[in-house]
C-alpha positions in Angstrom: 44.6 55.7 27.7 48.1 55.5 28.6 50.7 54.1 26.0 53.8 51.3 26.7 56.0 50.7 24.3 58.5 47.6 25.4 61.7 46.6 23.9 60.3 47.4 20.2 62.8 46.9 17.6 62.2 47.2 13.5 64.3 46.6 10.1 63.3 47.9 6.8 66.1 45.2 5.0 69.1 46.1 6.3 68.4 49.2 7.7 68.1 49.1 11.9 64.6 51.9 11.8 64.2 51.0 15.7 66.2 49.4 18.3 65.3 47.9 21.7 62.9 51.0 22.3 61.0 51.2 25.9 59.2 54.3 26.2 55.7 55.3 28.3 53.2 58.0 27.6 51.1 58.5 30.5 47.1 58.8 29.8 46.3 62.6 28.5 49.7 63.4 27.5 51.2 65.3 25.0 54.5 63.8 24.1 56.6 64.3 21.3 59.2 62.5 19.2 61.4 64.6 17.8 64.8 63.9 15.7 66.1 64.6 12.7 65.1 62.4 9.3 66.0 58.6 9.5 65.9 58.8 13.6 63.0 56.2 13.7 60.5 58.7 14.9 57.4 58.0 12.1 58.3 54.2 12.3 57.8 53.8 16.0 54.3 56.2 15.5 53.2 53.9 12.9 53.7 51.1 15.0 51.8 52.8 17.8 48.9 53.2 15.1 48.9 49.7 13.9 50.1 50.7 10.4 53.8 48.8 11.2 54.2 45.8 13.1 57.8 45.3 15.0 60.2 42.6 14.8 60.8 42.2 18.3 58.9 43.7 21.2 55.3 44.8 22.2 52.8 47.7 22.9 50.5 47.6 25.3 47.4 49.9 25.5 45.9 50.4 29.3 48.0 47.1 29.9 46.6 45.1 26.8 48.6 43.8 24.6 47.8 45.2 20.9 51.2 44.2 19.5 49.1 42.7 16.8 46.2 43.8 16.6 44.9 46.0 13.7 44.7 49.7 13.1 40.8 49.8 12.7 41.1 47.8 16.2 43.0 49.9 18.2 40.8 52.9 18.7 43.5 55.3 17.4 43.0 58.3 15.8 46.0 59.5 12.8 46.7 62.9 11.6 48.5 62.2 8.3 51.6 65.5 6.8 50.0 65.9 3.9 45.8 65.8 4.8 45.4 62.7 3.2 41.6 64.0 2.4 39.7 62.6 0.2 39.3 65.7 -3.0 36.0 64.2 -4.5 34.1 64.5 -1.0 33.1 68.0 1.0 34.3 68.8 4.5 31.1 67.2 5.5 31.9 63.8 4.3 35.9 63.3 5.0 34.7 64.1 8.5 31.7 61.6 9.0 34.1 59.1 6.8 34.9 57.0 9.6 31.6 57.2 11.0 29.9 55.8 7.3 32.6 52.9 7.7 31.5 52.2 10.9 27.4 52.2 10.1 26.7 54.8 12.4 22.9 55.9 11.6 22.7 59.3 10.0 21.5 61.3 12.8 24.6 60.5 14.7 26.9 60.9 11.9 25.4 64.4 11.6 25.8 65.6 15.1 29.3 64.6 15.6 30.4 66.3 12.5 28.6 69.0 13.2 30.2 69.4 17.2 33.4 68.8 15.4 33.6 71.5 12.7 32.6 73.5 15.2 35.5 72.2 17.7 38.4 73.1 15.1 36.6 76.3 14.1 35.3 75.1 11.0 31.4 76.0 10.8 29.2 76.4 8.0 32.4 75.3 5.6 30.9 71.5 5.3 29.8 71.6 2.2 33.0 72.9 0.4 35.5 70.8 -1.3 39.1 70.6 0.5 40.5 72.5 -2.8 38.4 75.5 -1.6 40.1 75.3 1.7 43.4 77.0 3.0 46.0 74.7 4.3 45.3 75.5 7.6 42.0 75.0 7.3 42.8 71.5 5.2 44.7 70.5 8.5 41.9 70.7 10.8 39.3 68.8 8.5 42.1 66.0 9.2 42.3 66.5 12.5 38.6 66.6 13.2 38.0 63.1 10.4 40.8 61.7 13.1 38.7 62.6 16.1 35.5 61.8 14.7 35.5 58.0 15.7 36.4 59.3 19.0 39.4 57.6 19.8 41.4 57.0 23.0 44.9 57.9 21.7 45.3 60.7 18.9 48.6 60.6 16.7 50.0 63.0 14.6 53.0 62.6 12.1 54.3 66.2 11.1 51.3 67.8 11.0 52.5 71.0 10.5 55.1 70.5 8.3 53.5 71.5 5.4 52.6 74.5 6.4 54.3 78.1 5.9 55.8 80.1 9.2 52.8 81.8 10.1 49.7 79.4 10.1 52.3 76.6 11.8 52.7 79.0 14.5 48.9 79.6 15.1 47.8 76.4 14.7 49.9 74.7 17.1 48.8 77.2 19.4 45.4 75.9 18.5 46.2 72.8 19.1 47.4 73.0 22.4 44.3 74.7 23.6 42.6 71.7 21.9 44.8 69.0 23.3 43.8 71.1 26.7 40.5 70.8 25.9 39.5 67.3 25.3 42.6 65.7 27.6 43.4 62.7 25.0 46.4 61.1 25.2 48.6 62.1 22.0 51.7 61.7 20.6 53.2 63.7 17.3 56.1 64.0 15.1 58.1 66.6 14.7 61.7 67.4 13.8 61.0 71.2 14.9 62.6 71.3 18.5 60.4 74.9 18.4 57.3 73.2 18.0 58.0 70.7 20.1 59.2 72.7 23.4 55.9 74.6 22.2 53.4 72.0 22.1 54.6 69.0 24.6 54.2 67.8 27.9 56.7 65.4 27.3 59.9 64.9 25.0 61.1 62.3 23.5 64.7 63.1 21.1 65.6 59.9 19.0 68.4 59.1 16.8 69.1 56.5 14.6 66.3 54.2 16.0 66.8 54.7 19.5 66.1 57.1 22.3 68.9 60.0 23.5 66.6 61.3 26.6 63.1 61.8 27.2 61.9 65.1 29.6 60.0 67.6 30.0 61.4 70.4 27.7 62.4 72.6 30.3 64.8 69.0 31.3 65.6 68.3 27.9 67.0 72.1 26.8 68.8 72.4 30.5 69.9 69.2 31.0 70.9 67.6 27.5 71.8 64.2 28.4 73.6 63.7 25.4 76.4 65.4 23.1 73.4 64.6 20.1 70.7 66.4 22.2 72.6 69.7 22.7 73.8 69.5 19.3 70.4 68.9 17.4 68.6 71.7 19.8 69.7 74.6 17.9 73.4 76.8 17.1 76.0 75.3 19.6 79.5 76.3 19.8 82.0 73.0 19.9 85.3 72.8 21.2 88.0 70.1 21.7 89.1 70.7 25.4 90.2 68.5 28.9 89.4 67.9 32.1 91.7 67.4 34.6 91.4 68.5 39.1 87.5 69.4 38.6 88.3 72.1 36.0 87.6 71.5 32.4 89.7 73.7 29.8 88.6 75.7 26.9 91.0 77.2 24.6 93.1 77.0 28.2 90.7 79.2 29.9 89.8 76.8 33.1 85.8 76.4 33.9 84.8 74.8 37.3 84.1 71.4 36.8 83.7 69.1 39.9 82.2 66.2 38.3 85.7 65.1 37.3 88.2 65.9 40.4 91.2 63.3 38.7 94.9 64.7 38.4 95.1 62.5 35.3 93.9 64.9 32.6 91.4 63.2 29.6 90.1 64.9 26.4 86.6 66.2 26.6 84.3 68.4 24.3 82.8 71.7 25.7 79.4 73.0 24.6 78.5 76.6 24.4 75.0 78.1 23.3 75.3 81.8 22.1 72.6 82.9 24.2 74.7 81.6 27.3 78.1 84.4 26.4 78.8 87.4 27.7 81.1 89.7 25.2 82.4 93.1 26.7 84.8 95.2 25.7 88.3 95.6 26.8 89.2 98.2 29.4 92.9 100.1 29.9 94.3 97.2 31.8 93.7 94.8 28.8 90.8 92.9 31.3 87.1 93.1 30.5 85.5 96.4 31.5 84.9 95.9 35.1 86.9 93.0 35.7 90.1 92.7 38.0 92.7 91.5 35.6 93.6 88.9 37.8 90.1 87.6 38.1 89.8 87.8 41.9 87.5 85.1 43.6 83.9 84.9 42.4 84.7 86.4 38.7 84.7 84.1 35.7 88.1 84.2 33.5 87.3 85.4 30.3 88.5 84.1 26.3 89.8 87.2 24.1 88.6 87.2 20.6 88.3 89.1 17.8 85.4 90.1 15.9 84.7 88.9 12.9 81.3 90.2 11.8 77.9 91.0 13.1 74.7 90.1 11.7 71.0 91.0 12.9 68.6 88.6 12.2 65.5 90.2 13.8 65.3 90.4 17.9 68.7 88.7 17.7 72.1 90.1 16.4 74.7 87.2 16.2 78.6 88.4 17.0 81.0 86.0 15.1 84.5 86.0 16.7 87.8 84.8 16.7 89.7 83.2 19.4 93.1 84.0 19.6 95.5 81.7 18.6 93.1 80.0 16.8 91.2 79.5 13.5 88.1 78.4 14.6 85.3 80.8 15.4 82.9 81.8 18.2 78.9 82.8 17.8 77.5 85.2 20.3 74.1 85.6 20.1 72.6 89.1 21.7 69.2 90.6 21.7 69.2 93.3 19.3 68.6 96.4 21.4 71.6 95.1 23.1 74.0 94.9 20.5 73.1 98.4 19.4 74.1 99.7 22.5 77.2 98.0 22.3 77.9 98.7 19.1 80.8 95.6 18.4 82.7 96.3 15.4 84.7 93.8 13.3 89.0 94.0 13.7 88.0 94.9 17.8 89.2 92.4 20.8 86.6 91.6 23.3 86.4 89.3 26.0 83.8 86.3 26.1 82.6 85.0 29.2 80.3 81.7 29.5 77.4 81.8 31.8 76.5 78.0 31.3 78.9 75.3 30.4 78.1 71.5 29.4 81.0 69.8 29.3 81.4 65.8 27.5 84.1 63.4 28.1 83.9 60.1 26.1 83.2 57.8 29.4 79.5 58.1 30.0 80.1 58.1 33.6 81.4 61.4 33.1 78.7 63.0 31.4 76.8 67.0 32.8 
């Protein structure tokens, strides 16, 4: 079942949660909405789920209109944070729950739970209580209770969020192979841009009640359409800079920018990721090892810095640095091995050299 959602709009008093949001999910996707708290993300799933109705707007279901039509109408399945299972009842019986509401003669109600516990990799655990279960394990009894009813569209609010490192890891791996599985068309909450490059066909970044870019999340990560998406995906260096003769400036080192070929110079912000730095060394004539000092044709002018300090945080060993003439700082970001080699020391100059640049300007029409 594919999903339209058409000009929707919501206010909790005074507070805007969603405004004028359009957005599709195509049948058997897996699209997520991710954004950070207060972004309007578990509002608009509600409203898919017919647990919130909007102020303005509608959502159609295979072209129907279900704007107003109940939850236990819309043949929607809800994975809730926290379980939401019930404590007095087994495995077993949260699972055929929906089934009992719905009269559905025992035999039946016995053979779907049974094809479903053994779907999330749950046999011969019916008959336990979910405070005998591991969280994981807790997770999956929701998921399977959700499925259970077999419904057309399959939504999930944070449903790994309270879960520790580890078993979030594994189990949205299982999910995916689940998701792969059955085909349904579902749409979850996250604010983990990790779990939801992981997980999604499709994503969908929100803030403050409306949509900054929806992508696949190769588009969204290498084409941030926003200076919010680049920003809330992960460490970014900022800088105050201009544009001006398609170049754009960064603490007056000039980076190729054709997108803006005016004389007339404006102010613009350039975005850095760590990843996306070189650092080298300086050699004898002052340029980065390698490097003409006069950077000939076809070699990238580089920023001098100082180091600052350098931390290893697992496969990755961030170098902080200072620019010169400046008291902001700089975050490279190396694999491990790498900076061992290297060896970076705090007090030494090196050069830093971007790989990929995205620069901002405040006019919209200007935008990479």
């Amino acid at each position: 079942m594919s999903i339209h959602i058409r000009g929707v709009s919501k206010k909790f008093g005074s507070f805007q949660a969603l405004d004028n949001v359009s957005l599709e999910v195509p049948h058997g996707t897996l699209l997520a909405l991710l954004g950070p708290s207060g972004s309007g993300k578990t509002t608009l799933l509600r409203i898919i789920a017919g647990l919130e109705w909007p102020d303005a707007g509608r959502i159609e279901e295979d072209g129907a209109d279900v704007t107003d039509r109940h939850a236990r109408h819309r043949e929607v399945g809800f994975v809730f944070q926290h379980y939401a299972l019930f404590r007095h009842m087994s495995v077993f019986e949260n699972v055929a729950f929906g089934l009992r509401v719905r009269k559905t003669p025992d035999a039946e109600v016995r053979a779907r739970v049974d094809e479903l516990l053994h779907l999330v990799r749950l046999d011969g655990l019916g008959n336990r209580k979910p405070a005998q279960l591991s969280g994981g394990q807790r997770q999956r009894v929701a998921l399977a209770r959700a499925l259970a009813i077999r419904p057309k569209i399959l939504l999930l609010d944070e449903p790994f969020g309270a879960l520790d490192a580890k078993v979030r890891v594994e189990l949205r791996q299982w999910l995916r192979r689940l998701h792969d599985e059955i085909g349904m068309t579902s749409v979850f909450v996250t604010h983990d841009q990790e779990e939801a490059f992981e997980l999604a066909d499709e994503v969908v970044v929100m803030n403050q009640g409306k949509i900054e870019q929806q992508g696949t999340p190769d588009e969204v990560f290498e084409q941030p359409a926003t200076p919010f998406v680049i920003d809330f995906l992960g460490n970014v260096n900022v800088f105050h800079g201009r544009v001006e003769n398609g170049r754009a400036f960064w603490h007056g080192v000039p980076i190729a920018y054709p997108d803006y070929p005016h004389a007339q110079a404006r102010p613009a912000r350039v975005y850095l990721r760590p990843h996306e730095l070189d650092i080298a060394r300086l050699a004898a004539t002052g340029s980065p090892a390698g490097q003409n000092p006069n950077h000939s044709a076809g070699e990238e002018p580089s920023l001098l810095a100082e180091v600052l300090r350098v931390s290893r945080s697992g496969p990755l060993t961030r170098i902080t640095c200072q620019p010169h003439n400046s008291s902001g700082e700089l975050h490279v970001d190396l694999p491990t091995a790498t900076a061992r080699d290297h060896s970076f020391q705090p007090g030494e100059t090196v050069a830093i050299t971007p790989r990929n640049v995205r620069v901002f300007l405040p006019d919209p029409e200007y935008v990479i």
